[in-house]
N, C-alpha and C positions, 0 to 999 in steps of 0.2 A: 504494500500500500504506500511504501514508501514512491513510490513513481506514477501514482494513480494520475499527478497533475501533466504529467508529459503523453498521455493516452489523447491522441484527437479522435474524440468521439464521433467524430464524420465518417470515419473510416473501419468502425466496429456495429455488432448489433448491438450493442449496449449502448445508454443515451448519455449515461452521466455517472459521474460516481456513486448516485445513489442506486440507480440500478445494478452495482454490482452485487454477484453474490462474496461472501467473504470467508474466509475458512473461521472456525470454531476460535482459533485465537486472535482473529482480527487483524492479523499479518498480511495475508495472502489474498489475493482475489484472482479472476479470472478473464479472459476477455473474447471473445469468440468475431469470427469474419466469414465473408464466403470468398472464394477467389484468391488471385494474387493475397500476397503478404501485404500489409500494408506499412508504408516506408519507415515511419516514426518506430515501428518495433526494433529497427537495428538502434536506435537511440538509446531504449533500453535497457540495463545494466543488469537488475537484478533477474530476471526470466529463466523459465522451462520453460522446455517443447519447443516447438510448437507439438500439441498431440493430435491424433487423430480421434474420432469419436468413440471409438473404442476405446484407447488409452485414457483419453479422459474422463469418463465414465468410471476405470477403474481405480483412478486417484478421487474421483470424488464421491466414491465409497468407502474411502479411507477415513480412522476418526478425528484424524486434521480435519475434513470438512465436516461431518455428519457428527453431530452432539446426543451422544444416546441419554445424558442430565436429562437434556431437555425435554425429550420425551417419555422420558420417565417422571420426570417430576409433572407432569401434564395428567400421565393416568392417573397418580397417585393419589393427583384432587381431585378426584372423578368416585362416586359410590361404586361398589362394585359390581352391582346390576345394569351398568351402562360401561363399562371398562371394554367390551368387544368392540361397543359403538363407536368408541373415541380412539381404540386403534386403528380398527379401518378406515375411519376418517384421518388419523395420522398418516397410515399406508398411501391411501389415497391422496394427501397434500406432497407425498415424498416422492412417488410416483408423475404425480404433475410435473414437481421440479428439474427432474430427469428428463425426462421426455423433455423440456422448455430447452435444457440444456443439450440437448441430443438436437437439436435445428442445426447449427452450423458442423462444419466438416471440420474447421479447422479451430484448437484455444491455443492459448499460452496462457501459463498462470505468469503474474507481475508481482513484485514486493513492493 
């Protein structure tokens, strides 16, 4: 995140910094394109990958990005009588995200 400001967002699907997603410690984000590389990435310093959708995929199932707290602490205030409801409905929001992030072909995660 340290290089979030050097990302010209013309040139990503991402709009702004606040649309990035962010890894679990707030270090790392990610930035996704179609096509060509776009220039300002050789700018860059701190970067991985570029990955391919598969590779990416398999980093952000890692628990640098995926915070199992947080979803544990989510069912815990939940009675036990709705605890299947609000997993599926977690499965389901986690699912979304993946798939959202499974559009472009090409990321590089940035620091």
């Amino acid at each position: 995140m340290s290089e979030v400001d050097n990302i010209d967002f013309r040139g990503v699907l991402e709009t702004s910094p606040d649309t990035l997603r962010l890894s679990v410690d707030e270090e790392k984000s990610f930035i996704k394109w179609e096509g060509e590389t776009p220039s300002f990435i050789t700018d860059l310093t701190n970067t991985e990958g570029p990955y391919s959708h598969t590779e990416i995929l398999e980093v952000l199932s890692d628990e640098a990005w995926t915070s199992t707290d947080e979803i544990t602490g989510e069912i815990n205030e939940v009675p036990n009588d709705e605890v299947a409801v609000v997993a599926d409905e977690i499965t389901e929001e986690m699912l979304e995200v993946l798939n959202d992030e499974a559009v472009a072909p090409t990321d590089e995660i940035t620091e």
